[in-house]
Each structure stands twice: as structure tokens, then as C-alpha cells.
mmCIF file of the N, C-alpha and C atoms, coordinates in Angstrom:
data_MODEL
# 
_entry.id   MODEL 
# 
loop_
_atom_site.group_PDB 
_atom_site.id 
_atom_site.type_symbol 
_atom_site.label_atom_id 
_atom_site.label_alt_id 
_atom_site.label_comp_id 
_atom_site.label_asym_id 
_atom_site.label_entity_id 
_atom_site.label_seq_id 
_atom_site.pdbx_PDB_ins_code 
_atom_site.Cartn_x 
_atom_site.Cartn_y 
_atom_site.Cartn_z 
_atom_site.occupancy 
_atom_site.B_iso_or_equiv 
_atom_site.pdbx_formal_charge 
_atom_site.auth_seq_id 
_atom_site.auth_comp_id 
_atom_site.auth_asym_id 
_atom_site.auth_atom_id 
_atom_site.pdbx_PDB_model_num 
ATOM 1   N N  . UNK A 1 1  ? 0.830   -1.199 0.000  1.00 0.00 ? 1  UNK A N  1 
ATOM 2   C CA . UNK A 1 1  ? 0.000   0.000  0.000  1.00 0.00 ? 1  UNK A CA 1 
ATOM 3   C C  . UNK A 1 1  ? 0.868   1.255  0.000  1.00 0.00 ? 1  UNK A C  1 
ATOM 4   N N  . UNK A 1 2  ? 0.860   1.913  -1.016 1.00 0.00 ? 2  UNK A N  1 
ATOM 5   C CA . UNK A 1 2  ? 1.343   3.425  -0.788 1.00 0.00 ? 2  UNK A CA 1 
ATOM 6   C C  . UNK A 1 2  ? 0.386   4.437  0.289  1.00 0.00 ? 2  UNK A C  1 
ATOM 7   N N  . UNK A 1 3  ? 1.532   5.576  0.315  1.00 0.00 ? 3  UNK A N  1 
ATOM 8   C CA . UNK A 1 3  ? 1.178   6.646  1.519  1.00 0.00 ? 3  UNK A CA 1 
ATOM 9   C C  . UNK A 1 3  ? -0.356  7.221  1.839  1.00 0.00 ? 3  UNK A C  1 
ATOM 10  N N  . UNK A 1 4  ? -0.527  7.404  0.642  1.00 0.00 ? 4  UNK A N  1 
ATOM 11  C CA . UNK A 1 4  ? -2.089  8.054  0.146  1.00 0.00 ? 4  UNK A CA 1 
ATOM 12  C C  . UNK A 1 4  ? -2.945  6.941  0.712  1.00 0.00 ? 4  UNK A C  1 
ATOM 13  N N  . UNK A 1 5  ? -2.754  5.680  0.349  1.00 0.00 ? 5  UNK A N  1 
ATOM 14  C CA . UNK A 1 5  ? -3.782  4.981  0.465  1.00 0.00 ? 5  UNK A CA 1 
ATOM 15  C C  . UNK A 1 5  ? -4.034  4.444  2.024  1.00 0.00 ? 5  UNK A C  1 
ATOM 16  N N  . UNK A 1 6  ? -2.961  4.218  2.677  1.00 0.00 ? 6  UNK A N  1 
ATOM 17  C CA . UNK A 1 6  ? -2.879  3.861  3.963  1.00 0.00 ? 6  UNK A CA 1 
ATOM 18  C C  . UNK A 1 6  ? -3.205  5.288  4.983  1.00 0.00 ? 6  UNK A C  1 
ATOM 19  N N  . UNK A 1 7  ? -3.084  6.684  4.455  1.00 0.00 ? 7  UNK A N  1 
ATOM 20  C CA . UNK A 1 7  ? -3.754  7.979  5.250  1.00 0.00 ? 7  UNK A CA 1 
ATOM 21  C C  . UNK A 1 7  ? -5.325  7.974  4.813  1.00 0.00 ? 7  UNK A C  1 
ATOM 22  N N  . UNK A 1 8  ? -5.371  7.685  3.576  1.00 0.00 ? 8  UNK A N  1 
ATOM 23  C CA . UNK A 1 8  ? -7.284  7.672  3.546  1.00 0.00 ? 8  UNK A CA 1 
ATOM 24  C C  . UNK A 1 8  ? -7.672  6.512  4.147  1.00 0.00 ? 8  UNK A C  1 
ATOM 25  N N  . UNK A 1 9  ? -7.478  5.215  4.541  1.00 0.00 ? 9  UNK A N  1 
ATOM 26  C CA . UNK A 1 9  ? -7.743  4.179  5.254  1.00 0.00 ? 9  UNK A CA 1 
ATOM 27  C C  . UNK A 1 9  ? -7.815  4.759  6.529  1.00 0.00 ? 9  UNK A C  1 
ATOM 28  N N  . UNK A 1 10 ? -6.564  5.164  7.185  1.00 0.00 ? 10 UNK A N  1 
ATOM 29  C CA . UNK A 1 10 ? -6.560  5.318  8.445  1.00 0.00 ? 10 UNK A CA 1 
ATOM 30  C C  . UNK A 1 10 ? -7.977  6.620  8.896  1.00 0.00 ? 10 UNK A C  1 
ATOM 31  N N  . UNK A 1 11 ? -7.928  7.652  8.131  1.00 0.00 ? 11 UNK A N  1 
ATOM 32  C CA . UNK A 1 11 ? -8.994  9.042  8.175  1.00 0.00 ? 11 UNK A CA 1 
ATOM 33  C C  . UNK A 1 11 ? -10.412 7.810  7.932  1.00 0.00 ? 11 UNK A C  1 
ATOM 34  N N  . UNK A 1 12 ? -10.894 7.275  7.261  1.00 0.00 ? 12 UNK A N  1 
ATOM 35  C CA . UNK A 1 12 ? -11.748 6.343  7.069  1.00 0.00 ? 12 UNK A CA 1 
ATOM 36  C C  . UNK A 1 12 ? -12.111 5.660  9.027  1.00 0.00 ? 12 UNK A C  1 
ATOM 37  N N  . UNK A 1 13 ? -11.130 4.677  8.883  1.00 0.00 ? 13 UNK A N  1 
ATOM 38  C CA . UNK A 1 13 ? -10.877 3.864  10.412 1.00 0.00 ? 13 UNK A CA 1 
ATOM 39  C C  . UNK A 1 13 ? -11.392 5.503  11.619 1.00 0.00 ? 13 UNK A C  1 
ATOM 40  N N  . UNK A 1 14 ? -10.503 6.226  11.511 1.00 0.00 ? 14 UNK A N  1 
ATOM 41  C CA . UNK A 1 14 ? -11.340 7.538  12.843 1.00 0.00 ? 14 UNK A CA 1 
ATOM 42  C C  . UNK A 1 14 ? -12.390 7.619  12.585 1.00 0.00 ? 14 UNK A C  1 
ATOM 43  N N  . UNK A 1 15 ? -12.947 7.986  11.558 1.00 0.00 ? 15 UNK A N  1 
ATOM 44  C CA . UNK A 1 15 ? -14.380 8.510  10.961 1.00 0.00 ? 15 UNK A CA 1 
ATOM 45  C C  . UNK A 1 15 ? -15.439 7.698  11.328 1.00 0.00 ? 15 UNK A C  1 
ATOM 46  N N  . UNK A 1 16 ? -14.572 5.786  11.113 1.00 0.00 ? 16 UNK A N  1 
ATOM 47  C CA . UNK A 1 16 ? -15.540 5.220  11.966 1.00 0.00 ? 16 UNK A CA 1 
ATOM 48  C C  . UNK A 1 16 ? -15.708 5.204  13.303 1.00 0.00 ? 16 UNK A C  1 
ATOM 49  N N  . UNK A 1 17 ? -15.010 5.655  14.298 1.00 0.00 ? 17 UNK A N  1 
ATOM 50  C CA . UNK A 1 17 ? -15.113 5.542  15.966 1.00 0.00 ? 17 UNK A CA 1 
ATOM 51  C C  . UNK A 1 17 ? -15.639 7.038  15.775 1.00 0.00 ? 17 UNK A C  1 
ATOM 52  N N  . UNK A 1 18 ? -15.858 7.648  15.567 1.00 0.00 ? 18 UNK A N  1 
ATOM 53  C CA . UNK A 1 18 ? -16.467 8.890  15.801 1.00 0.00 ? 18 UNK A CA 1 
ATOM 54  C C  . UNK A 1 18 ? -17.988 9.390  14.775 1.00 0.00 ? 18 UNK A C  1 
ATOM 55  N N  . UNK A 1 19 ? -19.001 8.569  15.363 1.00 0.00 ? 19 UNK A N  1 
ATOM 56  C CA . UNK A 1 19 ? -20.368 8.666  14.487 1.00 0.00 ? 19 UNK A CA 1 
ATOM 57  C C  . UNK A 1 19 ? -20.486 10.016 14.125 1.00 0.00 ? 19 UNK A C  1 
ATOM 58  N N  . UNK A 1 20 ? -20.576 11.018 15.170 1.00 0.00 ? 20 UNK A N  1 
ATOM 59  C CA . UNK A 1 20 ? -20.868 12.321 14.972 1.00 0.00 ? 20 UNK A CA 1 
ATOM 60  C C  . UNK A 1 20 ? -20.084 13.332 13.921 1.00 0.00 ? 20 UNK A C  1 
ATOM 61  N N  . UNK A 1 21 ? -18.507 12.366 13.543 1.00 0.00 ? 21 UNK A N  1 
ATOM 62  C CA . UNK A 1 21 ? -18.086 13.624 12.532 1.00 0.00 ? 21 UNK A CA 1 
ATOM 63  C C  . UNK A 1 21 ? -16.744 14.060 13.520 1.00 0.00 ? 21 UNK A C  1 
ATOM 64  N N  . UNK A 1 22 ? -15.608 14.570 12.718 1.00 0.00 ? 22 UNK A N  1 
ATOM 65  C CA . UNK A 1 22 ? -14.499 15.224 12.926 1.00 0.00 ? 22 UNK A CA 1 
ATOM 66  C C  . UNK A 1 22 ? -14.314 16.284 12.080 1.00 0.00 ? 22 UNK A C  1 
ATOM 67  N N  . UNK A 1 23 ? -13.704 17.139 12.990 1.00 0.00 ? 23 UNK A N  1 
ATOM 68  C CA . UNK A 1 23 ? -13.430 18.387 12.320 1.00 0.00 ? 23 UNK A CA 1 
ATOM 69  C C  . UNK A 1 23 ? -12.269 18.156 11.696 1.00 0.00 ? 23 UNK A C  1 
ATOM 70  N N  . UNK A 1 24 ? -12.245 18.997 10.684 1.00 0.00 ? 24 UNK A N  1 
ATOM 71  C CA . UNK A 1 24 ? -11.186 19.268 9.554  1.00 0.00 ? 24 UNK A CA 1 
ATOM 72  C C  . UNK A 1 24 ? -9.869  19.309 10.436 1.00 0.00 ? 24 UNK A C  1 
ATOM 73  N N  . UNK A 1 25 ? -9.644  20.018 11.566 1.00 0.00 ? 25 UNK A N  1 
ATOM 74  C CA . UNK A 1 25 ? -8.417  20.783 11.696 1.00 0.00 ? 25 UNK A CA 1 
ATOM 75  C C  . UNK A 1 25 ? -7.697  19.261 12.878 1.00 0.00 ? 25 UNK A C  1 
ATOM 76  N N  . UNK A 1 26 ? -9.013  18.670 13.672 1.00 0.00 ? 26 UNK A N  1 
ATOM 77  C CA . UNK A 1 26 ? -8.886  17.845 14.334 1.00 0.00 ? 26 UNK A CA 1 
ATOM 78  C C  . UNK A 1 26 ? -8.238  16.211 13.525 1.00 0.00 ? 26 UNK A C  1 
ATOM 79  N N  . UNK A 1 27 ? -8.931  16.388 12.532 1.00 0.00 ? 27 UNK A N  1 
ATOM 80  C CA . UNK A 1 27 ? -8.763  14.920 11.465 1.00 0.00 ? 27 UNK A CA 1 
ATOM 81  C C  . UNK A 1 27 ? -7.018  15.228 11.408 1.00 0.00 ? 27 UNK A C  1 
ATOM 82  N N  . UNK A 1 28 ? -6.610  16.239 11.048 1.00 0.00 ? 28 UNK A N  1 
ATOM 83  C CA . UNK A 1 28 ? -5.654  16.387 10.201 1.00 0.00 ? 28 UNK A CA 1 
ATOM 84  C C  . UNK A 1 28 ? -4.332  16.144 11.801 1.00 0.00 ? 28 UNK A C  1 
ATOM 85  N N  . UNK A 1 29 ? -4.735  16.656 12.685 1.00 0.00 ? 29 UNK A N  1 
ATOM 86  C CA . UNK A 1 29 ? -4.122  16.029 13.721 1.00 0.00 ? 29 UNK A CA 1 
ATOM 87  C C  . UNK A 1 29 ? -4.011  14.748 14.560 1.00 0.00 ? 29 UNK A C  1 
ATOM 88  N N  . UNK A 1 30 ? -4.972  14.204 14.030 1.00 0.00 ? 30 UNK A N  1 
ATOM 89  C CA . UNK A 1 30 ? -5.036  12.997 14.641 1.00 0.00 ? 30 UNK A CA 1 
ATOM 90  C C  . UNK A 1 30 ? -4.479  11.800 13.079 1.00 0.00 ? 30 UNK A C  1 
ATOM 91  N N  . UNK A 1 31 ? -4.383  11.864 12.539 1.00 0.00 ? 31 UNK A N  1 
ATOM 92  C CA . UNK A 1 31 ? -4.043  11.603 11.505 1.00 0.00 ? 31 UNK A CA 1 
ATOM 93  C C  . UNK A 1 31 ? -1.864  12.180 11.470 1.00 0.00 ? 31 UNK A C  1 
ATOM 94  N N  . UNK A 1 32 ? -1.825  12.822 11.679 1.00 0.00 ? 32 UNK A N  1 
ATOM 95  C CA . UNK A 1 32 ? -0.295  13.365 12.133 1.00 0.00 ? 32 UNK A CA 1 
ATOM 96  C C  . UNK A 1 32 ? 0.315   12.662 13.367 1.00 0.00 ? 32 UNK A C  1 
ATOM 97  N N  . UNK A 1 33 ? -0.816  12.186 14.391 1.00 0.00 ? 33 UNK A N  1 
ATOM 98  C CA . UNK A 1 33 ? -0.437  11.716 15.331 1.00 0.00 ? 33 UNK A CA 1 
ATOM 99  C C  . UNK A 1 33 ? 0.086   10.393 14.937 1.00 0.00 ? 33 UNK A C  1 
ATOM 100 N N  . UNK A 1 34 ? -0.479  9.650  14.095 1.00 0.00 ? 34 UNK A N  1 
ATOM 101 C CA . UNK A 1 34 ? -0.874  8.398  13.585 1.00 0.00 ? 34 UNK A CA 1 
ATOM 102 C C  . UNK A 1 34 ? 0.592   8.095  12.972 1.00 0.00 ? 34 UNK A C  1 
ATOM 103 N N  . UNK A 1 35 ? 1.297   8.874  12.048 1.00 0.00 ? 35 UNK A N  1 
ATOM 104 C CA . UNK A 1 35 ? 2.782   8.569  11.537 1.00 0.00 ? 35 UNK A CA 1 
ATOM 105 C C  . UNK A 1 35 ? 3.537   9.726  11.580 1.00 0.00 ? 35 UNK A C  1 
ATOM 106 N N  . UNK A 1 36 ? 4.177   9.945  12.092 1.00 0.00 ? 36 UNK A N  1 
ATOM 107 C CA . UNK A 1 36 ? 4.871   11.453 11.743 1.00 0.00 ? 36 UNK A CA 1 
ATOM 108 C C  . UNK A 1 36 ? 6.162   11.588 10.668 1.00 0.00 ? 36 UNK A C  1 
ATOM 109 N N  . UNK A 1 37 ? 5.971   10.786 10.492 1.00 0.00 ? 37 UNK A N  1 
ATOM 110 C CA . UNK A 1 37 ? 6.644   10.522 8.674  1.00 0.00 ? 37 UNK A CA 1 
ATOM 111 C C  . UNK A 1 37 ? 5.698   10.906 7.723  1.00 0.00 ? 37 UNK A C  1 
ATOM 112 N N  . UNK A 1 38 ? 4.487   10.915 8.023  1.00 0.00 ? 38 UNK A N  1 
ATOM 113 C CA . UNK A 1 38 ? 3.471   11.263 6.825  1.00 0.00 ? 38 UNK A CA 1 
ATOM 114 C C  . UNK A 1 38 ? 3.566   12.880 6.958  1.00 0.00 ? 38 UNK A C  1 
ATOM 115 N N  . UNK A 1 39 ? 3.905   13.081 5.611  1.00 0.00 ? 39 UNK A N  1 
ATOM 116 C CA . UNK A 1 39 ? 4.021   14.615 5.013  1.00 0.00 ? 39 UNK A CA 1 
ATOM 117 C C  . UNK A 1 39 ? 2.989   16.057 5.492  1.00 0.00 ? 39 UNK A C  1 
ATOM 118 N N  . UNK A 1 40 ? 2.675   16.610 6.321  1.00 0.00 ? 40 UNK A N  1 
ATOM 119 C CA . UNK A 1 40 ? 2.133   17.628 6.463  1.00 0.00 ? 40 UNK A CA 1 
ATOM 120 C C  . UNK A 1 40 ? 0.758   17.960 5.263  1.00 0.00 ? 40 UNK A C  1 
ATOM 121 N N  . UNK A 1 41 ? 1.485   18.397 4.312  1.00 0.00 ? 41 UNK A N  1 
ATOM 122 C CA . UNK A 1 41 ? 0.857   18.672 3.061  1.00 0.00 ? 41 UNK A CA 1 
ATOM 123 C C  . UNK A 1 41 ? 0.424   17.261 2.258  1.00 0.00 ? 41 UNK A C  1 
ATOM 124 N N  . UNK A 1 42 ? 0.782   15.985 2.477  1.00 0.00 ? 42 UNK A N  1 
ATOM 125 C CA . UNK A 1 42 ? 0.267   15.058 2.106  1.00 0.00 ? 42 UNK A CA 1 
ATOM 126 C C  . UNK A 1 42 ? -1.047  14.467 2.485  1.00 0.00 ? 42 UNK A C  1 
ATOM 127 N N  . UNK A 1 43 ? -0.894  14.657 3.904  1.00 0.00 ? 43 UNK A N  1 
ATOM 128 C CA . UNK A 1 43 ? -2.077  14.161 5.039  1.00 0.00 ? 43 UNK A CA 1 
ATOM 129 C C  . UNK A 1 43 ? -3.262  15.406 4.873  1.00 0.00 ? 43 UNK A C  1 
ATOM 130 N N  . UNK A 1 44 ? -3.189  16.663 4.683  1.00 0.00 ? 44 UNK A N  1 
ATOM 131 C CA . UNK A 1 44 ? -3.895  17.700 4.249  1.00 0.00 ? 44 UNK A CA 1 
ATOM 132 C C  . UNK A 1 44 ? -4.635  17.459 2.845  1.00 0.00 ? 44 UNK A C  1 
ATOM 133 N N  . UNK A 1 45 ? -4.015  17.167 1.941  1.00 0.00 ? 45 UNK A N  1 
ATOM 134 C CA . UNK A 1 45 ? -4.123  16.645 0.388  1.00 0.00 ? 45 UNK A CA 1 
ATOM 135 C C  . UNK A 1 45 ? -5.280  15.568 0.403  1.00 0.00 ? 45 UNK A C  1 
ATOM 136 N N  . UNK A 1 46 ? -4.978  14.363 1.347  1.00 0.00 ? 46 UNK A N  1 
ATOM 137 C CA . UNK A 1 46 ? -5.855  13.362 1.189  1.00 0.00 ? 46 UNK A CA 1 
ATOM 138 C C  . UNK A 1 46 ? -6.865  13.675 2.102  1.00 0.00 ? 46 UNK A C  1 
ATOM 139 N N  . UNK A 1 47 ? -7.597  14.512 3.226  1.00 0.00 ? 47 UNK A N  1 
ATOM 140 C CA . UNK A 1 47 ? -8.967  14.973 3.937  1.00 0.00 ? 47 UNK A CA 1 
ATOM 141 C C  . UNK A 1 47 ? -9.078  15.306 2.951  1.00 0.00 ? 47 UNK A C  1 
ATOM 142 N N  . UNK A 1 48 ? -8.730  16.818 2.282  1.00 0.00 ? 48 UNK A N  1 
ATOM 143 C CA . UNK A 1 48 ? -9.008  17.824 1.399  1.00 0.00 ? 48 UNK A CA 1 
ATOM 144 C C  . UNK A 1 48 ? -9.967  17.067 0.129  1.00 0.00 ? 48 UNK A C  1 
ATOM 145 N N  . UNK A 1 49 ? -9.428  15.887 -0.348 1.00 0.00 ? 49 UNK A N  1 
ATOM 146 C CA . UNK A 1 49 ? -9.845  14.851 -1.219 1.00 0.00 ? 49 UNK A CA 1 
ATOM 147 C C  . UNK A 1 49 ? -11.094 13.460 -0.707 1.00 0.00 ? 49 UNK A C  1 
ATOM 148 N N  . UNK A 1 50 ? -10.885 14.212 0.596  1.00 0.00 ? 50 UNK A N  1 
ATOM 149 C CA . UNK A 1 50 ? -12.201 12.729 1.320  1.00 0.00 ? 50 UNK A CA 1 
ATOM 150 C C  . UNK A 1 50 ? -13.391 12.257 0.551  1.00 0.00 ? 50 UNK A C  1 
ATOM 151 N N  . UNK A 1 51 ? -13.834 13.668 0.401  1.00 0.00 ? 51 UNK A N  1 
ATOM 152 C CA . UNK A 1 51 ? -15.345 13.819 -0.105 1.00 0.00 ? 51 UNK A CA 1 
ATOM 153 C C  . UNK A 1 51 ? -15.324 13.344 -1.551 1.00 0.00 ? 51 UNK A C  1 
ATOM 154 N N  . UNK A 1 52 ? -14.475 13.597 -2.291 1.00 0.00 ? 52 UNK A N  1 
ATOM 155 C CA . UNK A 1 52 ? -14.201 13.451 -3.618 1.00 0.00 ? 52 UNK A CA 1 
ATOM 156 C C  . UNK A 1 52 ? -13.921 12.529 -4.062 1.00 0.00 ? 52 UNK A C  1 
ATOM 157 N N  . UNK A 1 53 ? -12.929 11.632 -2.982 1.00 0.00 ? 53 UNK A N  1 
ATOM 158 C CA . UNK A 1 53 ? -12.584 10.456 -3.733 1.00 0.00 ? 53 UNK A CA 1 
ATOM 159 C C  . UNK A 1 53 ? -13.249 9.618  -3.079 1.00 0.00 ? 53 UNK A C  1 
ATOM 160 N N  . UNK A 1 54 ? -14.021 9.522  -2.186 1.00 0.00 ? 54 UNK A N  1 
ATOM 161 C CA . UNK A 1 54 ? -15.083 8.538  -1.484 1.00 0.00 ? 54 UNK A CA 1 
ATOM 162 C C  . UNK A 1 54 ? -16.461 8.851  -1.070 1.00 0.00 ? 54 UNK A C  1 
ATOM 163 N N  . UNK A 1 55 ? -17.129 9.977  -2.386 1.00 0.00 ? 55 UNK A N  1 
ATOM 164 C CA . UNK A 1 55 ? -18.425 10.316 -1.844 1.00 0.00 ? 55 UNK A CA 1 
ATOM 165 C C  . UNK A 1 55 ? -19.470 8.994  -1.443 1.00 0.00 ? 55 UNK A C  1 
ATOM 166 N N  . UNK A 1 56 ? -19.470 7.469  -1.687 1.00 0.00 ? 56 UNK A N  1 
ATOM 167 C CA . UNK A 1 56 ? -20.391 6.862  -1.097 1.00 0.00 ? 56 UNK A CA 1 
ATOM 168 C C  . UNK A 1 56 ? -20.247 6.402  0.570  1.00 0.00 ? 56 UNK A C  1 
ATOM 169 N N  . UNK A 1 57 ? -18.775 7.002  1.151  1.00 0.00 ? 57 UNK A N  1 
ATOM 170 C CA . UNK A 1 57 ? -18.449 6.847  2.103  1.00 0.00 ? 57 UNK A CA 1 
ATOM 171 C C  . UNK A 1 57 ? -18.285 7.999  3.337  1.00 0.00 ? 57 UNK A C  1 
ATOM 172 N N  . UNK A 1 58 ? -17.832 9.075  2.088  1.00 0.00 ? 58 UNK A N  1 
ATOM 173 C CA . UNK A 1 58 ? -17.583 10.437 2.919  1.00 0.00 ? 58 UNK A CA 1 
ATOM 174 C C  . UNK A 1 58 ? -18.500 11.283 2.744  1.00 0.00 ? 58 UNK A C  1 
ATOM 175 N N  . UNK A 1 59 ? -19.240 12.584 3.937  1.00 0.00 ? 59 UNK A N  1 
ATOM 176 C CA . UNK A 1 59 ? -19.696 13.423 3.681  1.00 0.00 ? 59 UNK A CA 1 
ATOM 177 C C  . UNK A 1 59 ? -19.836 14.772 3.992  1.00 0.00 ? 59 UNK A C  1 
ATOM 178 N N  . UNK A 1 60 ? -20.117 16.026 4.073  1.00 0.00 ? 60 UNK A N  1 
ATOM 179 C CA . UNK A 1 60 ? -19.906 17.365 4.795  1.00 0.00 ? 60 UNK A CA 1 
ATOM 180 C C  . UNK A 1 60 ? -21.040 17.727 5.188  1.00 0.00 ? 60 UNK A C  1 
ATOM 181 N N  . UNK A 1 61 ? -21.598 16.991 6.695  1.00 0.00 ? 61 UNK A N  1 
ATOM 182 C CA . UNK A 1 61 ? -22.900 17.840 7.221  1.00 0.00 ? 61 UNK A CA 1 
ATOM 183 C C  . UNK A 1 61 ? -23.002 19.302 6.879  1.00 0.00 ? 61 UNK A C  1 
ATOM 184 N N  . UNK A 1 62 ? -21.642 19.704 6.997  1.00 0.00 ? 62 UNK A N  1 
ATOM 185 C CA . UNK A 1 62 ? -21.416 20.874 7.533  1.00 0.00 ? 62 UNK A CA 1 
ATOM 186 C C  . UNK A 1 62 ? -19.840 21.769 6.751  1.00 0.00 ? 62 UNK A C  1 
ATOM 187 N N  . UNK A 1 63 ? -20.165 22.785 7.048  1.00 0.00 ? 63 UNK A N  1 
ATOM 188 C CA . UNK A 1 63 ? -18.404 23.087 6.390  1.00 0.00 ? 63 UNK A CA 1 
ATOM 189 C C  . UNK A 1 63 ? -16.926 22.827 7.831  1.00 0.00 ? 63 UNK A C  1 
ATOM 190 N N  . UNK A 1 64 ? -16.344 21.922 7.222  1.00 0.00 ? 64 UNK A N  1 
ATOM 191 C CA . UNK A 1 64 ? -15.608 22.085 8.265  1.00 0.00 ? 64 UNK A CA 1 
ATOM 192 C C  . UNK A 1 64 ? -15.781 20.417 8.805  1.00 0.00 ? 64 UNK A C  1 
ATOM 193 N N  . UNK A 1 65 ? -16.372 20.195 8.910  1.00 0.00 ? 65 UNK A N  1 
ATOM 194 C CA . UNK A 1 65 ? -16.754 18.768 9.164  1.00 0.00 ? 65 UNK A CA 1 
ATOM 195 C C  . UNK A 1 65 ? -17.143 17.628 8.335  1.00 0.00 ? 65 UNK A C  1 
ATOM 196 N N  . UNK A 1 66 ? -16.354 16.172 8.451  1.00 0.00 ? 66 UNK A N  1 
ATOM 197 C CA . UNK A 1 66 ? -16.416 15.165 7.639  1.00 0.00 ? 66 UNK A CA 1 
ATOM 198 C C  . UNK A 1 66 ? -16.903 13.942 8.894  1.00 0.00 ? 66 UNK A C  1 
ATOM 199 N N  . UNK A 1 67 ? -17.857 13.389 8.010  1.00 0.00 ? 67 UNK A N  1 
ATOM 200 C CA . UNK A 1 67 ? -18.556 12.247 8.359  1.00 0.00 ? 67 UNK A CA 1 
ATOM 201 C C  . UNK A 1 67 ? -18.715 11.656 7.614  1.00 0.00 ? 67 UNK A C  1 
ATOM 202 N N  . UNK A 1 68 ? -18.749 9.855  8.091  1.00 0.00 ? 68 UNK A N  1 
ATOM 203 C CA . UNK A 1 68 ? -19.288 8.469  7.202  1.00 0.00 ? 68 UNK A CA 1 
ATOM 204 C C  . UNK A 1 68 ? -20.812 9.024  7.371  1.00 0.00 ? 68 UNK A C  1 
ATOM 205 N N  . UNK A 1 69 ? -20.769 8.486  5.258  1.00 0.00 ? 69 UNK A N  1 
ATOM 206 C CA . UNK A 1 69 ? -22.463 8.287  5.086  1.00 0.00 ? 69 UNK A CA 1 
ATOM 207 C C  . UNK A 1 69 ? -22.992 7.102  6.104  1.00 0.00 ? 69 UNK A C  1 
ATOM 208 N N  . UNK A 1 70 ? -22.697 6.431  6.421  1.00 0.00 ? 70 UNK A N  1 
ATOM 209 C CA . UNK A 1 70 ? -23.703 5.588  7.109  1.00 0.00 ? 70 UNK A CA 1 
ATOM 210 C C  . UNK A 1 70 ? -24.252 5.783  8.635  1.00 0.00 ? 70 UNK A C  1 
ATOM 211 N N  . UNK A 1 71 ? -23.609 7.013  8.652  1.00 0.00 ? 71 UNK A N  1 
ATOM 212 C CA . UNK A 1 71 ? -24.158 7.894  10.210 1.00 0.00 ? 71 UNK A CA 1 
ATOM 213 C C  . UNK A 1 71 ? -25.040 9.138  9.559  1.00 0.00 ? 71 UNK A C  1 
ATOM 214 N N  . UNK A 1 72 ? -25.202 9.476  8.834  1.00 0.00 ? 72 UNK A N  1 
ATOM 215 C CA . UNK A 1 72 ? -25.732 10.084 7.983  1.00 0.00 ? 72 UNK A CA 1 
ATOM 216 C C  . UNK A 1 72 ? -27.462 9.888  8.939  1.00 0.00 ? 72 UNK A C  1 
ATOM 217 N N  . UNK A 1 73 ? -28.062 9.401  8.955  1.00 0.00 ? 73 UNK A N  1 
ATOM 218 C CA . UNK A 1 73 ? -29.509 9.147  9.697  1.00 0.00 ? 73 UNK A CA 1 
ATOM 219 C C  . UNK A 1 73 ? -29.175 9.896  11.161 1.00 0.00 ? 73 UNK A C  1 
ATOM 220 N N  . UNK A 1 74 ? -27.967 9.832  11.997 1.00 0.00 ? 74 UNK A N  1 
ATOM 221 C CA . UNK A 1 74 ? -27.813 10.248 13.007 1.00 0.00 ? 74 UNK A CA 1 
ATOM 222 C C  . UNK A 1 74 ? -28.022 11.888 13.266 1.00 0.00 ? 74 UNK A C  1 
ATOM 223 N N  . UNK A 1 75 ? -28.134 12.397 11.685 1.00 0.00 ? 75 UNK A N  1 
ATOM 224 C CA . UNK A 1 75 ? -28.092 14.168 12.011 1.00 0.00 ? 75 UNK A CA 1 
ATOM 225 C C  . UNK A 1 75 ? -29.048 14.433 13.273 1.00 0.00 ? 75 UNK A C  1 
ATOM 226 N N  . UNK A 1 76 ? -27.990 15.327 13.401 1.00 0.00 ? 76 UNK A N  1 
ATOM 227 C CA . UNK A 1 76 ? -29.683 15.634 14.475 1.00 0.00 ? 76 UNK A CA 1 
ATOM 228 C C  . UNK A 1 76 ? -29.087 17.469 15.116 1.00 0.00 ? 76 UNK A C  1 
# 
């Protein structure tokens, strides 16, 4: 697995322990926490791309915030 693919897995894996959604600024730190070999601007690149490259998975209640569609029923 290359870099990209193992940071959108891992942002995926949080997204699932957290029904309600992570913030942008929070993802991108907890995700930094996760390898600190992973590139700053790389790990930024692939959130930035969540929605885009996994709209049946990813979504933006909100600006600023990313959530799995399958919590999606949970809005509230």
C-alpha cells in the first residue's frame, strides 16, 4: 500500500469511531499523530480529497466537518 492509500484508510478507520463527525483541523491532527513521517501537506491533500474520492463513504454535514455516510440518519 502506498502513503495516500494507507492515510485515507486510516482518516476512514477515525471517521468510523467517531459517528458524529471530525473536524477538519482535528482529522488532520489525529491523523499526524498516527505517523509522523506522513508529510504535512500530504495528510492535508488526502482529507481535502475525502469527499471526492469517497463520496459513497464520505460526507460534509457541515463546512468544516467530515462524516461516514452511514451515520448520515444520526443528524440531528
Amino acid at each position: 500500500m502506498g502513503v495516500v492509500s494507507d492515510i485515507n484508510n486510516k482518516a476512514i478507520e477515525l471517521l468510523n469511531e467517531r459517528p458524529e463527525g471530525i473536524r477538519w483541523s482535528e482529522l488532520l491532527r489525529l491523523l499526524q499523530a498516527v505517523n509522523k513521517n506522513w508529510h504535512p501537506k500530504t495528510v492535508n491533500g488526502c482529507v481535502w480529497q475525502l469527499v471526492n474520492k469517497y463520496p459513497d463513504q464520505v460526507y460534509k454535514p457541515e463546512k468544516g466537518l467530515f462524516r461516514l455516510t452511514k451515520y448520515q440518519s444520526l443528524q440531528g
